[in-house]
SEGUDO-72456 format. One record per residue (C-alpha): residue number from 1; x, y, z. Coordinates in pm, 1 decimal. Each point is the difference from the previous one (the first is absolute). Example, Ala and Ser with C-alpha at 12.3 -4.5 7.8 and 13.67 -1.06 7.14 Angstrom:
<sites>
 num     east    north       up
   1   1230.0   -450.0    780.0
   2    137.0    344.0    -66.0
</sites>
This chain:
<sites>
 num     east    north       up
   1  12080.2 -20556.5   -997.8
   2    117.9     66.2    331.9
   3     85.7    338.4    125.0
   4    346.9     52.4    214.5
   5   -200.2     38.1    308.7
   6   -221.7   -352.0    -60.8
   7    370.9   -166.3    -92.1
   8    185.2    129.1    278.8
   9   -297.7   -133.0    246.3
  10    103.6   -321.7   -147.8
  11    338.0     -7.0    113.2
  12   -124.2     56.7    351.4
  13   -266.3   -209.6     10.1
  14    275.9   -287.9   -154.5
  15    236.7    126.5    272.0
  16   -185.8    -34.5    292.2
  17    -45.2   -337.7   -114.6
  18    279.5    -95.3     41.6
  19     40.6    179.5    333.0
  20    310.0    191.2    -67.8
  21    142.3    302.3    177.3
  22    -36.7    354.0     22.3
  23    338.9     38.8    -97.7
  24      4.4   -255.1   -304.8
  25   -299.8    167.3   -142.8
  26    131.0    380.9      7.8
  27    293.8   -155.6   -137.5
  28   -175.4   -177.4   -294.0
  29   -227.2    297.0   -117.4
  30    248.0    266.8     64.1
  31   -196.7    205.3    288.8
  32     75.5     59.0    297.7
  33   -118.3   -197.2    345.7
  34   -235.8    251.5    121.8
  35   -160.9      7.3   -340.1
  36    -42.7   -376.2    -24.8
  37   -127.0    -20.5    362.0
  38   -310.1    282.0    -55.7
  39    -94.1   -231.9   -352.6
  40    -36.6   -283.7    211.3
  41   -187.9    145.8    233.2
  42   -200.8    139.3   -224.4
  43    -60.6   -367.6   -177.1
  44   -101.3   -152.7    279.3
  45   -248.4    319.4    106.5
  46   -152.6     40.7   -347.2
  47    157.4   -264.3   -251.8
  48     84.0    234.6   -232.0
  49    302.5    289.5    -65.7
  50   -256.7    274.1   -143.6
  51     41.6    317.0    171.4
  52   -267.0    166.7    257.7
  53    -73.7    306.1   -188.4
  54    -55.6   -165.3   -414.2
  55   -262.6    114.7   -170.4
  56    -42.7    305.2    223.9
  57    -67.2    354.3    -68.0
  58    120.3    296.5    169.6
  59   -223.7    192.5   -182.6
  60   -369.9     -8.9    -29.1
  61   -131.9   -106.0   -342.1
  62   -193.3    160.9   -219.4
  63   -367.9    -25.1    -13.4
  64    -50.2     73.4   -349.1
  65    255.7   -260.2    -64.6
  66   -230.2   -286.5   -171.1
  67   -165.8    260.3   -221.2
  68    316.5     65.9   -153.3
  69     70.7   -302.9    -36.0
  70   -321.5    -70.9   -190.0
  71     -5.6    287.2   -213.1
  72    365.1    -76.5   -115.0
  73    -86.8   -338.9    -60.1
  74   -293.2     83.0   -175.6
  75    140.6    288.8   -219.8
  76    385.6     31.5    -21.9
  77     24.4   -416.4     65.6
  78    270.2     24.4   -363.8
  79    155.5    331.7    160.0
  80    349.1    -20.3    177.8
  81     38.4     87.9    328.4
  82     96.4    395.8    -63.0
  83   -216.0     51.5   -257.6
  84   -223.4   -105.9    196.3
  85     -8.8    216.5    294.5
  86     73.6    285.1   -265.4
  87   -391.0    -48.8    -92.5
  88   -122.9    -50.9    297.1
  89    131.2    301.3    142.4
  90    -87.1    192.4   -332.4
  91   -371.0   -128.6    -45.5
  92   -107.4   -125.8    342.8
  93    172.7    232.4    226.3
  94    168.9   -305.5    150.8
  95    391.3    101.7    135.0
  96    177.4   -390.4     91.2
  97    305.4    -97.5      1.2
  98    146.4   -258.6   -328.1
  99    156.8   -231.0    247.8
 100   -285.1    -58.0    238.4
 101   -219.2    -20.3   -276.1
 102    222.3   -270.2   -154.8
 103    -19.6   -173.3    342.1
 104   -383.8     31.1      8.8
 105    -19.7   -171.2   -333.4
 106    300.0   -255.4     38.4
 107    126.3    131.7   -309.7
 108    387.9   -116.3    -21.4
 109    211.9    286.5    -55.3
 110    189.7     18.4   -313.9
 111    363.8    -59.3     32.1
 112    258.4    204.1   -188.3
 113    234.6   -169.5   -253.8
 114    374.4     40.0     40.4
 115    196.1    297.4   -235.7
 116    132.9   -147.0   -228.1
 117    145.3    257.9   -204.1
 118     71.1    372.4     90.2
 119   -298.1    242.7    -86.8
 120    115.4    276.8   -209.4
 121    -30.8    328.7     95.2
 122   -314.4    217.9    -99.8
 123     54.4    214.6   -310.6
 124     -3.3    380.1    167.9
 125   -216.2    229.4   -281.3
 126   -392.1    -74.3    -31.5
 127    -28.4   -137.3   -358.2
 128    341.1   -107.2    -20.0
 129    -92.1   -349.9    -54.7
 130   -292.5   -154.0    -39.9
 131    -56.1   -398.0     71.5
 132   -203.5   -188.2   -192.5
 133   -189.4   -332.8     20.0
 134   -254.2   -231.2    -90.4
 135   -153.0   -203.7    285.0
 136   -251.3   -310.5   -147.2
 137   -281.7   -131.5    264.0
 138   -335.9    -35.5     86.7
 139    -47.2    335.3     84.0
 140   -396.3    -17.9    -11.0
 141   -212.1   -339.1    -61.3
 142    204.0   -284.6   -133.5
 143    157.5    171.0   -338.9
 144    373.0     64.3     31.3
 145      3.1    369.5   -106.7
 146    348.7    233.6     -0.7
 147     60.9    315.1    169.0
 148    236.8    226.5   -125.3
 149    198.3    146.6    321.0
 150    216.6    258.4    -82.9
 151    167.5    127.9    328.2
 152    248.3    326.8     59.6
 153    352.6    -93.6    175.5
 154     21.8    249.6    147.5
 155   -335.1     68.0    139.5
 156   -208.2   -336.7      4.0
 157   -239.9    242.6   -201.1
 158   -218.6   -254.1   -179.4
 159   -184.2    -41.3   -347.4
 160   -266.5   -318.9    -86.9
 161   -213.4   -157.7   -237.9
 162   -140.2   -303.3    -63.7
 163     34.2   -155.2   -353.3
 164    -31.0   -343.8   -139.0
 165    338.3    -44.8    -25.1
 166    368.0    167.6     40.4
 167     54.1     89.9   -386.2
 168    129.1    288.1   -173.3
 169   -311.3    194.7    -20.2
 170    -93.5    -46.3    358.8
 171    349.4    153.1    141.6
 172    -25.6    251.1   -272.9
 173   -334.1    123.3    114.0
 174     65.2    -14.8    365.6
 175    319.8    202.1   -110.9
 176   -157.8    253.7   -125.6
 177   -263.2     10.3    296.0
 178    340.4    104.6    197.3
 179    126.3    238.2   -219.4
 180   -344.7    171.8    -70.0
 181      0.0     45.0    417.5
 182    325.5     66.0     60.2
 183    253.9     64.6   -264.6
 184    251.0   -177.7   -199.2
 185    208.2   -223.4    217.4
 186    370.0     28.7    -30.3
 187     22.1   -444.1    -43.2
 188   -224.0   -333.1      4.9
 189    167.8   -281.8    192.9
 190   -203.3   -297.5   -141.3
 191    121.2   -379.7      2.2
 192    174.4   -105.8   -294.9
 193   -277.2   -116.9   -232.9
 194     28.2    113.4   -359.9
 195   -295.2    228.3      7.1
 196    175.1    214.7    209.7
 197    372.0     60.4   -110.3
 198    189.8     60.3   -356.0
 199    154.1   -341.2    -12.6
 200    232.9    -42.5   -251.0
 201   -195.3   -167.3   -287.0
 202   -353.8     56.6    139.5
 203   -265.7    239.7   -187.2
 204   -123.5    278.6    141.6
 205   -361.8     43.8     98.6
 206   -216.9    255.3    248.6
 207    170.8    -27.3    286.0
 208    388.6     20.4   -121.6
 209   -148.5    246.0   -282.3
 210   -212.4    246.4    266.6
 211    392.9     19.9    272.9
 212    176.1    108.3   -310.8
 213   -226.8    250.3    -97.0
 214    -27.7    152.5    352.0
 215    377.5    -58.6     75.4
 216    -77.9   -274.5    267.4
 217    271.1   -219.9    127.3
 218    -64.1   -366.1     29.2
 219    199.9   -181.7    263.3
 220     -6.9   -371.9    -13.8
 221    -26.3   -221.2    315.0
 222    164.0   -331.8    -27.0
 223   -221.4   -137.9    286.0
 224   -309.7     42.6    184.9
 225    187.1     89.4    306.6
 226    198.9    289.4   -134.6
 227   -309.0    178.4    -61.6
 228   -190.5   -129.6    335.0
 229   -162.9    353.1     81.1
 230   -266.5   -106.1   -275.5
 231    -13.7   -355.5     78.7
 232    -57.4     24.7    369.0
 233   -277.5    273.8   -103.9
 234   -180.8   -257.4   -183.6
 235     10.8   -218.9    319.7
 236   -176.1    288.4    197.0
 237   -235.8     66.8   -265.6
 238    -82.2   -387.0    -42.7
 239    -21.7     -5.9    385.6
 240   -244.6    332.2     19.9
 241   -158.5     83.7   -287.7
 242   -197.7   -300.2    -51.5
 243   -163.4    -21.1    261.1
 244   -115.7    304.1    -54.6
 245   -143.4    -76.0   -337.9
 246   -141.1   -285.0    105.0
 247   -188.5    196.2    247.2
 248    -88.1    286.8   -223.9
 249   -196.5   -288.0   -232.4
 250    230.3     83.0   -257.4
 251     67.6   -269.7   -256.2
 252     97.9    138.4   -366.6
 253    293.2    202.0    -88.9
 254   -193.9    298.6    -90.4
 255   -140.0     41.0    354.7
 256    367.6    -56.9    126.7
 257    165.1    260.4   -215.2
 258   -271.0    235.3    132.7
 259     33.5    -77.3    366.7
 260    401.3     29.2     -5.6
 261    -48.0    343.5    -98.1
 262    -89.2     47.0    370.0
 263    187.1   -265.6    143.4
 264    356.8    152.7   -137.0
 265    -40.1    327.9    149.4
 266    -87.0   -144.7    372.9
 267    288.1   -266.5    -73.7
 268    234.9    318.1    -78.7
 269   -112.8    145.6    263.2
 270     72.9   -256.5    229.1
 271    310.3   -129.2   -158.4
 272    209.4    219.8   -158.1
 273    303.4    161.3    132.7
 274    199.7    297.0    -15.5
 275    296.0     23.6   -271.3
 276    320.9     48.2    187.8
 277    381.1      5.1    -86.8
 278    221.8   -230.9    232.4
 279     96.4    268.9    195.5
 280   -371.7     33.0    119.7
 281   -109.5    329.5   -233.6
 282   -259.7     20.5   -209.8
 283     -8.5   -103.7   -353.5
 284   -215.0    166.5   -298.5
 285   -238.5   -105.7   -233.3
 286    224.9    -52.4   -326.8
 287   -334.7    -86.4   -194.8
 288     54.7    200.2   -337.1
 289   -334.4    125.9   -218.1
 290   -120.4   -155.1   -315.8
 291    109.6    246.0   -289.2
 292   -247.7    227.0   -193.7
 293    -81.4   -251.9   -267.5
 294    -52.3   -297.1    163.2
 295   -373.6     29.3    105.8
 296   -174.9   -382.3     33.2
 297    223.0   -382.0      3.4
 298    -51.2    -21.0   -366.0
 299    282.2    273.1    -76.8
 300    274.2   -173.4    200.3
 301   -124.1   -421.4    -45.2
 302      8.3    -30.2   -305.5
 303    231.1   -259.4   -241.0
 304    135.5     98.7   -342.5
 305    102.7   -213.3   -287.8
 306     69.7     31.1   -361.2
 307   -185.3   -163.2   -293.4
 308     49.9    -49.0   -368.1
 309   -251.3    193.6   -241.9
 310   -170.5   -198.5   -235.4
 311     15.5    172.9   -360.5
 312   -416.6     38.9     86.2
 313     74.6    189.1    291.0
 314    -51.0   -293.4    243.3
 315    179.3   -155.3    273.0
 316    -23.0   -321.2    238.6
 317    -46.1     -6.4    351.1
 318   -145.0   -225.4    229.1
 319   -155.4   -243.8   -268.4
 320   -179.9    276.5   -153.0
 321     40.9    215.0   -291.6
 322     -5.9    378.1     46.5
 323    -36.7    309.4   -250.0
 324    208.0    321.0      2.9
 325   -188.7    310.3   -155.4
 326    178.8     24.5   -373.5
 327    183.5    294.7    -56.2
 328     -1.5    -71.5   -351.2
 329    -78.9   -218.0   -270.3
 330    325.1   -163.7    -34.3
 331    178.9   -262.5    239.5
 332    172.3    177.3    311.7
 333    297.6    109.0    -41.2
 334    147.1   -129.9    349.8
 335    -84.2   -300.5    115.3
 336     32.6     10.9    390.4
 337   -327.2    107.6    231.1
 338     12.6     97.2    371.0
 339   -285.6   -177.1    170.2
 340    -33.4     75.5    349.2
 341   -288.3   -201.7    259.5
 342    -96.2    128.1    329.8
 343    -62.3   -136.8    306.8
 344   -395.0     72.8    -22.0
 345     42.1   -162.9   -355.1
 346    -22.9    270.5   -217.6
 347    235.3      6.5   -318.5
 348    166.0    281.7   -222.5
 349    244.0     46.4   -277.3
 350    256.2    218.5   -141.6
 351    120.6     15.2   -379.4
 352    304.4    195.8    -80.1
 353    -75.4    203.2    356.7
 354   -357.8     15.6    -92.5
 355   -279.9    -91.0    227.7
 356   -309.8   -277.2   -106.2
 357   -243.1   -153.5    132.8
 358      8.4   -345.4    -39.9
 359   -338.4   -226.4   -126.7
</sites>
């Protein structure tokens, strides 16, 4: 392809051709006389339209210049262009600029895409509303693994893990990694899968089950865009984090979970914002504590459902047949058991407001 320079030599070069004027030529290209007299000059002098000074520096280079541009190459070569120059500045001492270190590299920049829909404004209160989100990709090696982002409106504050997949006991547990740290939220905004809201017809489970217990409002998002703050937070951590793994040697989701733990707090650190009102003052944290009673995830994810006593104290679940403790030698007098199953798997039962363990 030719550039507008190379195409408008053309036009000269097929103008002198044909020997026309001065005049005719400012007139055809839209310059003026003077103009068209100095590029003709400058044709005949040095056959080309390329300025005197291109490619010149008014500033002296620097010498350690090709070093950088090894050891980025070498180490950060998956790294963006900011994150890069964050580690070299942090581990190498190294203080460059992003955009001549794009320019060094030839890396293109990356272009913006248009608004298309107006951002809504941050919540004001630290724990107000929590986002939350499952991102799938090849995180570390070629297995597609999930990480559970769960990101504060208000403050970008951030919470991670990795897990082979986005399902109920994965948000669940990263839940409760929140709420252990910093209190009950006031809401969840989550997309509008069923593991996440009381739809109309839908059965509970840990999730729905663990909100209602701690008095957690779900808010469902009919789109990916209307709860971006999350989404474009799984772009940065896609675009950051792994190279980073991939650079710590780290290739299991053990290892991961373990090295987020240090990752989070610098990304918080680096990140996160101050809650504010509209008007520019401060929010608060609205975060409220776990009550008394509620000591590990077991005593808020849990799922409860009835089942028919057998006249030899039995009852079905699961495909399997299990045994209530008799409370006497005859058939029970009511027939409905309370079975409840944890997250962690564990099981109990209660008889006529009785507790049991179940076998």
């Amino acid at each position: 392809m030719y550039t507008n320079q190379q195409k408008l030599l053309q036009k000269y070069h097929s103008m002198m051709a044909q020997r026309l004027s001065v005049r005719a030529m400012a007139r055809m290209l839209n310059l003026s006389r003077s103009t068209v007299r100095d590029h003709i000059k400058k044709i005949k002098r040095d056959g080309n339209l390329t300025h005197g000074n291109a490619g010149r520096q008014n500033r002296p280079g620097r010498a350690d210049k090709q070093q950088i541009i090894e050891l980025v190459n070498r180490e950060y070569y998956d790294f963006n262009i900011a994150h890069a120059c964050e580690m070299l500045a942090e581990y190498h001492d190294i203080i460059i600029n992003r955009e001549t270190l794009r320019r060094w590299l030839d890396r293109p920049s990356k272009r913006r895409q248009p608004k298309q829909r107006q951002r809504r404004p941050r919540r004001a209160n630290f724990g107000e509303m929590l986002q939350i989100d499952g991102s799938f990709h090849c995180w570390f090696g070629d297995q597609t693994t999930c990480l559970i982002n769960i990101v504060d409106d208000a403050t970008n504050t951030a919470q991670m893990n990795f897990d082979t997949g986005e399902t109920i006991e994965s948000a669940c547990l990263a839940a409760w990694a929140w709420i252990k740290q910093y209190g009950v939220p006031q809401s969840f905004y989550a997309d509008g899968r069923n593991m996440y809201h009381m739809l109309e017809g839908s059965k509970t489970n840990f999730f729905k089950e663990m909100c209602r217990q701690l008095g957690i409002r779900v808010i469902l998002a009919k789109s990916p865009q209307a709860k971006g703050r999350v989404e474009r937070a799984n772009r940065t951590q896609q675009d950051r984090l792994i190279p980073l793994l991939r650079r710590e040697g780290i290739d299991n989701i053990a290892d991961a979970n373990r090295y987020l733990q240090t990752y989070v707090a610098k990304h918080n650190a680096r990140f996160s914002v101050a809650a504010r009102w509209p008007d520019g003052s401060l929010g608060r944290d609205v975060h409220t504590k776990l009550p008394v009673h509620i000591r590990k995830i077991d005593d808020v994810c849990f799922i409860e459902i009835e089942r028919v006593l057998r006249a030899d104290w039995t009852f079905q679940y699961d495909g399997k047949t299990h045994q209530v403790p008799r409370q006497s030698c005859y058939p029970p007098t009511s027939r409905k058991v309370t079975i409840r199953i944890t997250i962690s798997g564990a099981i109990y039962g209660w008889y006529r407001g009785a507790e049991f363990n179940v076998r």
